[in-house]
Chimera marker file (.cmm) of the C-alpha trace (Angstrom):
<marker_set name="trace">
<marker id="1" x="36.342" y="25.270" z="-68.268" r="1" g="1" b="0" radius="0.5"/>
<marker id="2" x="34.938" y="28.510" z="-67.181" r="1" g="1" b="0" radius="0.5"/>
<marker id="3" x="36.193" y="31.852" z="-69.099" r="1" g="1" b="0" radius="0.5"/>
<marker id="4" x="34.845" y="35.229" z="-69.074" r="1" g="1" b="0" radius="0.5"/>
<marker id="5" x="32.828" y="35.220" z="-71.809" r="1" g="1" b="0" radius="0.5"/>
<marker id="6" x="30.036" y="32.611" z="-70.403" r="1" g="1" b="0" radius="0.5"/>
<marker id="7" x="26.575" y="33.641" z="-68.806" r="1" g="1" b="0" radius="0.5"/>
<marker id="8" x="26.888" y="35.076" z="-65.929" r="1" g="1" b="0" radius="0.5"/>
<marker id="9" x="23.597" y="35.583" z="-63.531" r="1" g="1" b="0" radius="0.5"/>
<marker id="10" x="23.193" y="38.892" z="-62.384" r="1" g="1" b="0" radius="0.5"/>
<marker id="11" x="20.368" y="38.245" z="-59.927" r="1" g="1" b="0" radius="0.5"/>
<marker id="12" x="20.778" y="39.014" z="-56.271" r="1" g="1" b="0" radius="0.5"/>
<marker id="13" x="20.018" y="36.323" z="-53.599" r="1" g="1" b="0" radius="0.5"/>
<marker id="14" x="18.407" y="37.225" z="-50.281" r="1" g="1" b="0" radius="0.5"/>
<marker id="15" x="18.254" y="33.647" z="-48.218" r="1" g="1" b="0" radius="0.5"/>
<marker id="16" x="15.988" y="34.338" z="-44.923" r="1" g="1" b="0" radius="0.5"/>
<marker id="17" x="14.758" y="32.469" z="-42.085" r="1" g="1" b="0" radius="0.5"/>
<marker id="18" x="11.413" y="32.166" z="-40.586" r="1" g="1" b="0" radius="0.5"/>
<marker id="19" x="8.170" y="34.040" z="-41.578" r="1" g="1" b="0" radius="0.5"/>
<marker id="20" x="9.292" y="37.641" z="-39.508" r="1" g="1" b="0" radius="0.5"/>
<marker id="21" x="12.253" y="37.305" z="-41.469" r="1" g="1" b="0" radius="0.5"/>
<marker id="22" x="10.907" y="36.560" z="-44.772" r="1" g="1" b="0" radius="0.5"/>
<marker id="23" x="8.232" y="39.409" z="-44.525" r="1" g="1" b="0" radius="0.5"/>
<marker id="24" x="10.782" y="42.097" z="-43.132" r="1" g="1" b="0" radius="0.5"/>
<marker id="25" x="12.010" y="42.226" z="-46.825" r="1" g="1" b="0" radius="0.5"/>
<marker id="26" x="9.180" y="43.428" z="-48.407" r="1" g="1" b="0" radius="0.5"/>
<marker id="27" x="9.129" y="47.241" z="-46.993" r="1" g="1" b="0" radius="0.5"/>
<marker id="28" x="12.740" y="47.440" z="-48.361" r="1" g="1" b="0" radius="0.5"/>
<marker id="29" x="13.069" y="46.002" z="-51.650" r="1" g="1" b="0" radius="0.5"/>
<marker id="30" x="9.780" y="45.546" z="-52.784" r="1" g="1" b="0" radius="0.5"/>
<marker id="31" x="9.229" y="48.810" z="-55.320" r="1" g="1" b="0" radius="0.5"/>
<marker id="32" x="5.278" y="49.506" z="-56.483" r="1" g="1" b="0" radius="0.5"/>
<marker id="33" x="6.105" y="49.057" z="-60.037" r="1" g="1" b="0" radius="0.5"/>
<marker id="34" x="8.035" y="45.737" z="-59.621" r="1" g="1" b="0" radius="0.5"/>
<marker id="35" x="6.561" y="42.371" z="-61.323" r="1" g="1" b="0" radius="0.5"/>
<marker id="36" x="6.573" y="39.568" z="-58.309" r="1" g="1" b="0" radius="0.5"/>
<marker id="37" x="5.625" y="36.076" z="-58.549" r="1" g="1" b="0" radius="0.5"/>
<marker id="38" x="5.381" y="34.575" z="-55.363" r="1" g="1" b="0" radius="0.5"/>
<marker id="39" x="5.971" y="30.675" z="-54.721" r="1" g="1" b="0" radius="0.5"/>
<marker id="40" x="5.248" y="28.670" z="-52.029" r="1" g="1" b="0" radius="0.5"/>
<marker id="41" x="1.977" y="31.240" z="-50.908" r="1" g="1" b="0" radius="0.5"/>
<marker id="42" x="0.078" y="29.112" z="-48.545" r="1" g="1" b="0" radius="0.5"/>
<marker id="43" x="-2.699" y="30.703" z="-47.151" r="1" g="1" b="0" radius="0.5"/>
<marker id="44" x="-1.824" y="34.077" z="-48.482" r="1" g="1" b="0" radius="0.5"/>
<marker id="45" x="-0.876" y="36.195" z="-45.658" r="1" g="1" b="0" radius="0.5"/>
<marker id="46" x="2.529" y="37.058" z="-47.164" r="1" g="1" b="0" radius="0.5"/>
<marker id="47" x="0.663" y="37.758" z="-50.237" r="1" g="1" b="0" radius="0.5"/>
<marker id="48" x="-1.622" y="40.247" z="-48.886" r="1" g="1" b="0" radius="0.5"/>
<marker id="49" x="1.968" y="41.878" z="-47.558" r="1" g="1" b="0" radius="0.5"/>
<marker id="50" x="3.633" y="42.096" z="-50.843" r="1" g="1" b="0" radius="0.5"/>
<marker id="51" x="-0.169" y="43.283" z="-52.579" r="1" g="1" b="0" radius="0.5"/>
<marker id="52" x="0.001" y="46.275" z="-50.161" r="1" g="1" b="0" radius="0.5"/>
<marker id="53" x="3.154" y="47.775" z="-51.615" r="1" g="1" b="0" radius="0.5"/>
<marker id="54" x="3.035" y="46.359" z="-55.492" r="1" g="1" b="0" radius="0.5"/>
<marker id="55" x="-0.016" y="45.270" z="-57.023" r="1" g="1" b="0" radius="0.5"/>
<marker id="56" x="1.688" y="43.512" z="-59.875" r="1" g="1" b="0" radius="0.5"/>
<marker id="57" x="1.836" y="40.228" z="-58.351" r="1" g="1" b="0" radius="0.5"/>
<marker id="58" x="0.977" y="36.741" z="-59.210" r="1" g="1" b="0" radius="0.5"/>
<marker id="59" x="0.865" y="34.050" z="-55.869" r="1" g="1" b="0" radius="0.5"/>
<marker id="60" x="1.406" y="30.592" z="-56.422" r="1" g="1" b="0" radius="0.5"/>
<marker id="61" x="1.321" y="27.609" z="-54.549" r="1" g="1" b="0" radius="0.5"/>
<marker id="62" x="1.606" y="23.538" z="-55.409" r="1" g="1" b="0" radius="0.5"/>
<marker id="63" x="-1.477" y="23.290" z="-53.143" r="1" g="1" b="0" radius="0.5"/>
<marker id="64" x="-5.376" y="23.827" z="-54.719" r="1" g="1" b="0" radius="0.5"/>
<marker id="65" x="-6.626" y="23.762" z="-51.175" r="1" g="1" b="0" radius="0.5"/>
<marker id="66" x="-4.445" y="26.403" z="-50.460" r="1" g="1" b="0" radius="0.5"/>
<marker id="67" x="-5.498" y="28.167" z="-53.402" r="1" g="1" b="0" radius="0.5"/>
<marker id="68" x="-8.799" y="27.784" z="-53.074" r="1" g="1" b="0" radius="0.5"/>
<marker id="69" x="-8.496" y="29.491" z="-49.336" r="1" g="1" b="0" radius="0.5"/>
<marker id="70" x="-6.386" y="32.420" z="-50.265" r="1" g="1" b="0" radius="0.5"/>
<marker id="71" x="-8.793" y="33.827" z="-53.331" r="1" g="1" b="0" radius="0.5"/>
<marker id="72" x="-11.268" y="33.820" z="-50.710" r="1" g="1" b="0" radius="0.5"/>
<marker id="73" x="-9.663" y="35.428" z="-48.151" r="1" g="1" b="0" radius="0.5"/>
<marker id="74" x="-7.747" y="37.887" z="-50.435" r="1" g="1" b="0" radius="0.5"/>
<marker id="75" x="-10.134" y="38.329" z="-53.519" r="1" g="1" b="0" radius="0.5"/>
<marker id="76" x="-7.735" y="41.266" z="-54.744" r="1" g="1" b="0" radius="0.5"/>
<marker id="77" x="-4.833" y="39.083" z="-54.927" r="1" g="1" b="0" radius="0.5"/>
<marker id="78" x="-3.971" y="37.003" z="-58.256" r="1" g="1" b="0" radius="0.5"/>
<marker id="79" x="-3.370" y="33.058" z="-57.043" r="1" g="1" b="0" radius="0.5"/>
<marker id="80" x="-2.881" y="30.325" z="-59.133" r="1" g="1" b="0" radius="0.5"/>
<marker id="81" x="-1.690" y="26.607" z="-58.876" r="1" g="1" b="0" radius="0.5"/>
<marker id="82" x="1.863" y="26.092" z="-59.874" r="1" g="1" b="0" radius="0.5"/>
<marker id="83" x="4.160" y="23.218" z="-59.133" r="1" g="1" b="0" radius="0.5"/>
<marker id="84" x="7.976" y="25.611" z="-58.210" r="1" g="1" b="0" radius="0.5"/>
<marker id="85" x="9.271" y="22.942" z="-60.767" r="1" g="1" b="0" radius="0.5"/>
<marker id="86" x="6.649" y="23.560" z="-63.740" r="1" g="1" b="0" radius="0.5"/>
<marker id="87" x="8.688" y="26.176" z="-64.920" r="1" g="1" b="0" radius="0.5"/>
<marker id="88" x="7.119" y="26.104" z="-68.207" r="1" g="1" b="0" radius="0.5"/>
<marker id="89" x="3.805" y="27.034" z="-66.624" r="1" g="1" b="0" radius="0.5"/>
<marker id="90" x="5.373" y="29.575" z="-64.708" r="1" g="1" b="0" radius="0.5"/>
<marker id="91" x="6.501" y="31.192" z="-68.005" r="1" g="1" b="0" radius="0.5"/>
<marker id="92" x="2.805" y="31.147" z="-69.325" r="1" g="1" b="0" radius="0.5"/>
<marker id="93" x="2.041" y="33.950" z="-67.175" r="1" g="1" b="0" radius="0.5"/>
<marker id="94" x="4.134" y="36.359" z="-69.821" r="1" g="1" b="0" radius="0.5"/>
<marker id="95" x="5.625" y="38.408" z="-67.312" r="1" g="1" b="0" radius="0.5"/>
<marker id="96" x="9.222" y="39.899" z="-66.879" r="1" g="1" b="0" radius="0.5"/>
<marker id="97" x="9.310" y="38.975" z="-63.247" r="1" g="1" b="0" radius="0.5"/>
<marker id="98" x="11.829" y="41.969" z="-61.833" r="1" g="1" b="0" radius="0.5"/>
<marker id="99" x="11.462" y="40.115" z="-57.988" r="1" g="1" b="0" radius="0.5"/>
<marker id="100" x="10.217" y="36.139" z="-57.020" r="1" g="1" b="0" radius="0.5"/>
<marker id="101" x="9.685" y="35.627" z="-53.339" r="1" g="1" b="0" radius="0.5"/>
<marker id="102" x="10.260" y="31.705" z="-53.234" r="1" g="1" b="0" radius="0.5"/>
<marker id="103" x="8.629" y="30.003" z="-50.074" r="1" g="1" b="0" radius="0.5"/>
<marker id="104" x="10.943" y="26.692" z="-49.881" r="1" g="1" b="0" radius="0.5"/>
<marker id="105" x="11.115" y="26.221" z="-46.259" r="1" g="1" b="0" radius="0.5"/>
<marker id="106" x="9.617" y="22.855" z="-46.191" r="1" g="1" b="0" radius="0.5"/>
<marker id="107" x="12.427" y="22.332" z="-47.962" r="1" g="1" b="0" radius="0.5"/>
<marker id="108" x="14.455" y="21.272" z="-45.014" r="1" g="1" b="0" radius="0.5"/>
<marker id="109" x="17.733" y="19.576" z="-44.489" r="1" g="1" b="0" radius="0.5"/>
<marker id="110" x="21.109" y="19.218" z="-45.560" r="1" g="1" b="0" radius="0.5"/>
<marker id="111" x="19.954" y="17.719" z="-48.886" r="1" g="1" b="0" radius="0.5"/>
<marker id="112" x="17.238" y="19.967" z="-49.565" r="1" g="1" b="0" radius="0.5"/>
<marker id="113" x="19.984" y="22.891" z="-50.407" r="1" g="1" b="0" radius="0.5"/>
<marker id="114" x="20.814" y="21.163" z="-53.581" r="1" g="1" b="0" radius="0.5"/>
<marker id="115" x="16.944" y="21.274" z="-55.132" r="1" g="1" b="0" radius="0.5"/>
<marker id="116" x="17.063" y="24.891" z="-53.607" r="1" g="1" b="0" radius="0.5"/>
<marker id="117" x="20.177" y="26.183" z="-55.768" r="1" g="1" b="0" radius="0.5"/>
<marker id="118" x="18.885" y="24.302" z="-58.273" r="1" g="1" b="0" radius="0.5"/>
<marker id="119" x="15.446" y="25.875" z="-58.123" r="1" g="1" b="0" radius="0.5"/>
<marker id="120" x="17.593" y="29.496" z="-58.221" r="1" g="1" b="0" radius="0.5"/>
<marker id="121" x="19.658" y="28.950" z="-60.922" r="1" g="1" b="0" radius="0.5"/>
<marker id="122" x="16.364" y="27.899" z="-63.065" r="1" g="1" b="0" radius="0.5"/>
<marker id="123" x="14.274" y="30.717" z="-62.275" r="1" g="1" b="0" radius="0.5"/>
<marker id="124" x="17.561" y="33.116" z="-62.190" r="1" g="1" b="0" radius="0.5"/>
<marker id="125" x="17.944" y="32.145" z="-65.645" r="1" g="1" b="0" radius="0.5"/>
<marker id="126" x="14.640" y="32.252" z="-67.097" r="1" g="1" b="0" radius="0.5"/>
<marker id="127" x="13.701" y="35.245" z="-65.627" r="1" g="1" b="0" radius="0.5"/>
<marker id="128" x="16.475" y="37.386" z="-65.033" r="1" g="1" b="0" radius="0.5"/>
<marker id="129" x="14.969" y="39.197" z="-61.880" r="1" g="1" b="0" radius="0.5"/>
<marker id="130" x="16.748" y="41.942" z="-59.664" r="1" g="1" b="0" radius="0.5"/>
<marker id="131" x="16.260" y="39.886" z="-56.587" r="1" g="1" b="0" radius="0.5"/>
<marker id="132" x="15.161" y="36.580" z="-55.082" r="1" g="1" b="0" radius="0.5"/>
<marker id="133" x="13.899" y="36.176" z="-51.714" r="1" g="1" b="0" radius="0.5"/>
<marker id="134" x="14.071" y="32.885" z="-50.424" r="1" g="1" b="0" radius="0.5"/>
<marker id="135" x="13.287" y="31.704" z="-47.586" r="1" g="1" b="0" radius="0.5"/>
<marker id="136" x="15.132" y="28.729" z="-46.976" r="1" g="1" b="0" radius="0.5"/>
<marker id="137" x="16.967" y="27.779" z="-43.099" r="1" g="1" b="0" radius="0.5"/>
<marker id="138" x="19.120" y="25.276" z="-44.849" r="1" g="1" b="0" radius="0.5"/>
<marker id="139" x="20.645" y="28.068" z="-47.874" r="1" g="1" b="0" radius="0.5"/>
<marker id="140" x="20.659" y="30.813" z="-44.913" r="1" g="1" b="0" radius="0.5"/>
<marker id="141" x="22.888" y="28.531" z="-43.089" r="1" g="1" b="0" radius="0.5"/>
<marker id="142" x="25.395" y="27.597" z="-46.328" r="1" g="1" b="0" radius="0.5"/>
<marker id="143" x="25.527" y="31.392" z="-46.509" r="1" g="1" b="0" radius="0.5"/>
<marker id="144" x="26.593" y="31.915" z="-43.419" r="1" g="1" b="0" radius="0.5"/>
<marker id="145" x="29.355" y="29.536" z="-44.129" r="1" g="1" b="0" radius="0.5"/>
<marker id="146" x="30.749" y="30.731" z="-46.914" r="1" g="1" b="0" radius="0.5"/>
<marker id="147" x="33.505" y="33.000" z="-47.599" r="1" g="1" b="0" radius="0.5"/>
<marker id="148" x="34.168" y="34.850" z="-50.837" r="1" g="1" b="0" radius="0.5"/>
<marker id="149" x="36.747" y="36.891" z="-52.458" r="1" g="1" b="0" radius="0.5"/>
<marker id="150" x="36.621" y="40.181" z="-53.825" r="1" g="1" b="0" radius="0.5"/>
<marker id="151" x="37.321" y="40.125" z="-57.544" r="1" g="1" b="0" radius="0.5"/>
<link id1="1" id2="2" r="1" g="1" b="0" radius="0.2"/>
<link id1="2" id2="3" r="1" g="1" b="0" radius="0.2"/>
<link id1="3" id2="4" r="1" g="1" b="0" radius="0.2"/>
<link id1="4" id2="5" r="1" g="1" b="0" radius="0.2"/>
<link id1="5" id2="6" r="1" g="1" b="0" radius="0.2"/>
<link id1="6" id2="7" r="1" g="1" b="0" radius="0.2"/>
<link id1="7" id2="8" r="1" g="1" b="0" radius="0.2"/>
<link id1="8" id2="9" r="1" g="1" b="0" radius="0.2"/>
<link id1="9" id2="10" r="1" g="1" b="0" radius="0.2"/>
<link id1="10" id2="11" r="1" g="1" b="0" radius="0.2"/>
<link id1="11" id2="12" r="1" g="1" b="0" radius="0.2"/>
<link id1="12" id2="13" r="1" g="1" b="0" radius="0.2"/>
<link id1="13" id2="14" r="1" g="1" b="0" radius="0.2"/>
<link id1="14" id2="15" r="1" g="1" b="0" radius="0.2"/>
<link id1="15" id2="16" r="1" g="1" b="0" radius="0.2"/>
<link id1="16" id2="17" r="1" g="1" b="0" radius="0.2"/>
<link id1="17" id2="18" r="1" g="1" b="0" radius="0.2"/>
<link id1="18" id2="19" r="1" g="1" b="0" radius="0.2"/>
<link id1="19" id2="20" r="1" g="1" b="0" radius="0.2"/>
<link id1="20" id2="21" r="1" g="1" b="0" radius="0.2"/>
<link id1="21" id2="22" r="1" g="1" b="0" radius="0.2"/>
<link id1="22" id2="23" r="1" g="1" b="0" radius="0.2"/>
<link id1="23" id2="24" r="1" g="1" b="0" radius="0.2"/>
<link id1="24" id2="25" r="1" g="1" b="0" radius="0.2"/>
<link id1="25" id2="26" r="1" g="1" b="0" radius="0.2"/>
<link id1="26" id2="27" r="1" g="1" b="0" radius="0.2"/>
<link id1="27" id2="28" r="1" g="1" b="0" radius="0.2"/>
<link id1="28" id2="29" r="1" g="1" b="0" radius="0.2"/>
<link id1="29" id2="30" r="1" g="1" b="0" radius="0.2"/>
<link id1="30" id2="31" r="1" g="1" b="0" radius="0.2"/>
<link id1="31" id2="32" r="1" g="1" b="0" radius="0.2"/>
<link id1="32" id2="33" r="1" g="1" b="0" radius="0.2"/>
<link id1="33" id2="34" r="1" g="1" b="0" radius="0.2"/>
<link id1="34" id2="35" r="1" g="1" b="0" radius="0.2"/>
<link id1="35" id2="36" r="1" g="1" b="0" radius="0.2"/>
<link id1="36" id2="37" r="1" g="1" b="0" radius="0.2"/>
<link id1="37" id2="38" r="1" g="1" b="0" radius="0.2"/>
<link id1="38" id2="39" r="1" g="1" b="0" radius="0.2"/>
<link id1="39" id2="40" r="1" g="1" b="0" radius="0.2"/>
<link id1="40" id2="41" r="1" g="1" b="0" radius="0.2"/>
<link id1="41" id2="42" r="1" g="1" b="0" radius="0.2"/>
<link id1="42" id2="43" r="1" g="1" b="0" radius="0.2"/>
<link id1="43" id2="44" r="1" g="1" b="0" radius="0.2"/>
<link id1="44" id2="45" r="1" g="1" b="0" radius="0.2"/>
<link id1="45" id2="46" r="1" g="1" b="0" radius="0.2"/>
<link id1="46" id2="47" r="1" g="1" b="0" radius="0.2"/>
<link id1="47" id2="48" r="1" g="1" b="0" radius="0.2"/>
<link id1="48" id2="49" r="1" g="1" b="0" radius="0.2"/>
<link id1="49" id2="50" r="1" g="1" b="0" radius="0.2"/>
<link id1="50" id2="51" r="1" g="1" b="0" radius="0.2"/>
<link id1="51" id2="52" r="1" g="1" b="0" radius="0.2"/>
<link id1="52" id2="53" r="1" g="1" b="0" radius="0.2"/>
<link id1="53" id2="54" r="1" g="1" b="0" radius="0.2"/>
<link id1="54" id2="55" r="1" g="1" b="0" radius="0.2"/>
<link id1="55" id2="56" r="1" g="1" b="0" radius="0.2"/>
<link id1="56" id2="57" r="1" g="1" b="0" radius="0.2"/>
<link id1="57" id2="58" r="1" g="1" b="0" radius="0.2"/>
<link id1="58" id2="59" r="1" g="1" b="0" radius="0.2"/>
<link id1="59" id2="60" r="1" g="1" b="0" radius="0.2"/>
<link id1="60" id2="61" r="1" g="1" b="0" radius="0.2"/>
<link id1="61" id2="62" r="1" g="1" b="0" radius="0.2"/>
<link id1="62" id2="63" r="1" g="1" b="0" radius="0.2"/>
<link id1="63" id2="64" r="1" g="1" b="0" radius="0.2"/>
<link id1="64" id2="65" r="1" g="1" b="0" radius="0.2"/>
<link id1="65" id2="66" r="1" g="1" b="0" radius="0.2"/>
<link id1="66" id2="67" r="1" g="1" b="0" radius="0.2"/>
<link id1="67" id2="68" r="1" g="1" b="0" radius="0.2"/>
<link id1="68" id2="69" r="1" g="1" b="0" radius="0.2"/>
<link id1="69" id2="70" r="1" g="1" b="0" radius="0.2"/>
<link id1="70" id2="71" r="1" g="1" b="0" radius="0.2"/>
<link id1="71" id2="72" r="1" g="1" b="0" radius="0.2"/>
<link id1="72" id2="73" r="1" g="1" b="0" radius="0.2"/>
<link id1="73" id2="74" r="1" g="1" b="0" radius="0.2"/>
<link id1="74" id2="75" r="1" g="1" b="0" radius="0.2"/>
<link id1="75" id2="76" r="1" g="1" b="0" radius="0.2"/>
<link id1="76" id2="77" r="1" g="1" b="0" radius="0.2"/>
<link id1="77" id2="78" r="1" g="1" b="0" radius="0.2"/>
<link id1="78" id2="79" r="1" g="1" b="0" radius="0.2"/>
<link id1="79" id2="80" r="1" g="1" b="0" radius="0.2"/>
<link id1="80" id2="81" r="1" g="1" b="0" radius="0.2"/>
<link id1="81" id2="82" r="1" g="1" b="0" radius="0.2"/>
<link id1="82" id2="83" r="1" g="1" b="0" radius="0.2"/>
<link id1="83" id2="84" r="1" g="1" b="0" radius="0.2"/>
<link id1="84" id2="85" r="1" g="1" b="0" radius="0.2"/>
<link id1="85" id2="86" r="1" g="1" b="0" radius="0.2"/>
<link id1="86" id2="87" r="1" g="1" b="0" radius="0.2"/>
<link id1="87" id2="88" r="1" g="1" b="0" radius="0.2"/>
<link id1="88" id2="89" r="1" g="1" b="0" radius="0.2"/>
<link id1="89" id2="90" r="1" g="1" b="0" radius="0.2"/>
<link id1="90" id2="91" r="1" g="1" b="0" radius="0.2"/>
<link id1="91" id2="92" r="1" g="1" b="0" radius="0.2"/>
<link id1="92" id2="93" r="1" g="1" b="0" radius="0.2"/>
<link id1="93" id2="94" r="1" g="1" b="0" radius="0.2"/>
<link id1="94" id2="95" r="1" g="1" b="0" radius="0.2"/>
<link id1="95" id2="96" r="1" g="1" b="0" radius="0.2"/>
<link id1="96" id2="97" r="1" g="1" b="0" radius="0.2"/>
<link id1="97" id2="98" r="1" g="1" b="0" radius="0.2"/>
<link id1="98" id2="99" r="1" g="1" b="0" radius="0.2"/>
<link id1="99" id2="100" r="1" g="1" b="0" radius="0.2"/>
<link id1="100" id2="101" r="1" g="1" b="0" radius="0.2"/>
<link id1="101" id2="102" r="1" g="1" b="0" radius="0.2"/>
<link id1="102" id2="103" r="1" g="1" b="0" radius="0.2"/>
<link id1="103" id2="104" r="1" g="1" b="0" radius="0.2"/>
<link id1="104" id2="105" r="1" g="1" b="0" radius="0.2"/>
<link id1="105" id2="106" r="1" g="1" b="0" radius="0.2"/>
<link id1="106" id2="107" r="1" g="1" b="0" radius="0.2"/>
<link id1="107" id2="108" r="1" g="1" b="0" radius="0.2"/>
<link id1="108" id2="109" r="1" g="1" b="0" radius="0.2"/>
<link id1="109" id2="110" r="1" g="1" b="0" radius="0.2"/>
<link id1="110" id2="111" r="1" g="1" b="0" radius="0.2"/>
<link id1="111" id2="112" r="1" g="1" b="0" radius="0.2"/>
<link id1="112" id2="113" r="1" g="1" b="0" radius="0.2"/>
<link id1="113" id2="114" r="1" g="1" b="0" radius="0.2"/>
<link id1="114" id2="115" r="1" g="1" b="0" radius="0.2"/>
<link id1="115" id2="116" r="1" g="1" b="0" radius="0.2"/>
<link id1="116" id2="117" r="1" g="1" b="0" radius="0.2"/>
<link id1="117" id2="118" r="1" g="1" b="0" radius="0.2"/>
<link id1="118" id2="119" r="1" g="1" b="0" radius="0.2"/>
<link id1="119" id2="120" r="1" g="1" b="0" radius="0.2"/>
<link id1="120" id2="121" r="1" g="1" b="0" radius="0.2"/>
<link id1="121" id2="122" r="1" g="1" b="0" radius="0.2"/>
<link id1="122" id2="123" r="1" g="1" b="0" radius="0.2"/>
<link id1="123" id2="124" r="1" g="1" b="0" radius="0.2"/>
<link id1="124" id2="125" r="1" g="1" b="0" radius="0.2"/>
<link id1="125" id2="126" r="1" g="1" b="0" radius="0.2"/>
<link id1="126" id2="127" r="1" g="1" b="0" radius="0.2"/>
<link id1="127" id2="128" r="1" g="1" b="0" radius="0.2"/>
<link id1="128" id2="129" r="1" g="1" b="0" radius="0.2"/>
<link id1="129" id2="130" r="1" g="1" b="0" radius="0.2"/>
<link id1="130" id2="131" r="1" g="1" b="0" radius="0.2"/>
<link id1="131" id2="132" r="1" g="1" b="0" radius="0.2"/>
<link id1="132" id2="133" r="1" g="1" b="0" radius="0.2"/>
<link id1="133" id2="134" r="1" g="1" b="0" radius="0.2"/>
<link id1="134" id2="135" r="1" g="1" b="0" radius="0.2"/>
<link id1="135" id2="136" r="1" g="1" b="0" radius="0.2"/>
<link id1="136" id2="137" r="1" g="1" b="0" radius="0.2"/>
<link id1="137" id2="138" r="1" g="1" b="0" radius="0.2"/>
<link id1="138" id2="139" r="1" g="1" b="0" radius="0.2"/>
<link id1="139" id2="140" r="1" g="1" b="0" radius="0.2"/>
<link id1="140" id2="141" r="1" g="1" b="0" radius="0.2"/>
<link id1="141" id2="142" r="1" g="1" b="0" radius="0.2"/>
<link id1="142" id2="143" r="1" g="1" b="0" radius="0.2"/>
<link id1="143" id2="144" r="1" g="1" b="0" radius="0.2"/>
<link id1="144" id2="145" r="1" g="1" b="0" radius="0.2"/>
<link id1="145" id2="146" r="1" g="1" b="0" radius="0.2"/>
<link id1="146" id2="147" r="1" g="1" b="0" radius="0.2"/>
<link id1="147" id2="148" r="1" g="1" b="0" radius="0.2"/>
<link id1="148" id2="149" r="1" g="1" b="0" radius="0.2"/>
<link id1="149" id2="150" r="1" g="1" b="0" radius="0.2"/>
<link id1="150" id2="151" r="1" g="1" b="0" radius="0.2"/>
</marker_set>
């Protein structure tokens, strides 16, 4: 049974929708001397984005290909390889992450939501960051849906 005394997450949840969406975020609540880790990078154009405002940022992505294309394109950047799940690896990089932009939107579906909170609460937890961005169709739409009370 829950009380008062358990851990409590204090991180903030911003789900989007769509790349325009996603990207909007960054001129407001992306400070210069945050630490960002970025998941789900692709090709790096979001990267580049976040880069332009705060230089402390690592890009990840599951894909090597992807990787591989980004450093090229964006030598500035830091990219590396990392599965969202590896969370382990993800804590090798010894940073207090203070934002994580989290690219899940092939993530899609009904189902997907559940792997999606569950990917929140673990990096929520490890990290303790300000703010996650997530771009996510499926979480913006249980937001949407959901009412809460005032405490």
């Amino acid at each position: 049974m829950a009380n008062d005394k358990q851990f409590k997450l204090k991180t903030l949840y911003l789900a989007t929708r769509g790349v325009a969406e996603y990207r909007a975020t960054i001129e407001k609540w992306i400070k210069p001397t945050d630490f960002i880790l970025e998941i789900g990078c692709e090709w790096g154009t979001t990267s580049r984005f976040i880069f332009e405002k705060c230089k402390n940022l690592i890009a990840t992505d599951i894909s090597q290909e992807c990787i591989q294309r980004a450093k090229i394109k964006y030598p500035d950047v830091s990219f590396d390889t990392l599965d969202a799940y590896d969370i382990q690896k993800a804590m090798s990089y010894g940073m207090k992450f203070t934002k994580i932009y989290l690219d899940v939107s092939g993530m899609s579906g009904y189902k997907s939501v559940l792997d999606v909170i569950a990917l929140l609460n673990m990096y929520s937890s490890i990290f303790e960051p300000e703010l996650i961005v997530i771009k996510s169709g499926s979480l913006k739409q249980l937001t949407k849906q959901c009412i809460t009370l005032v405490d």
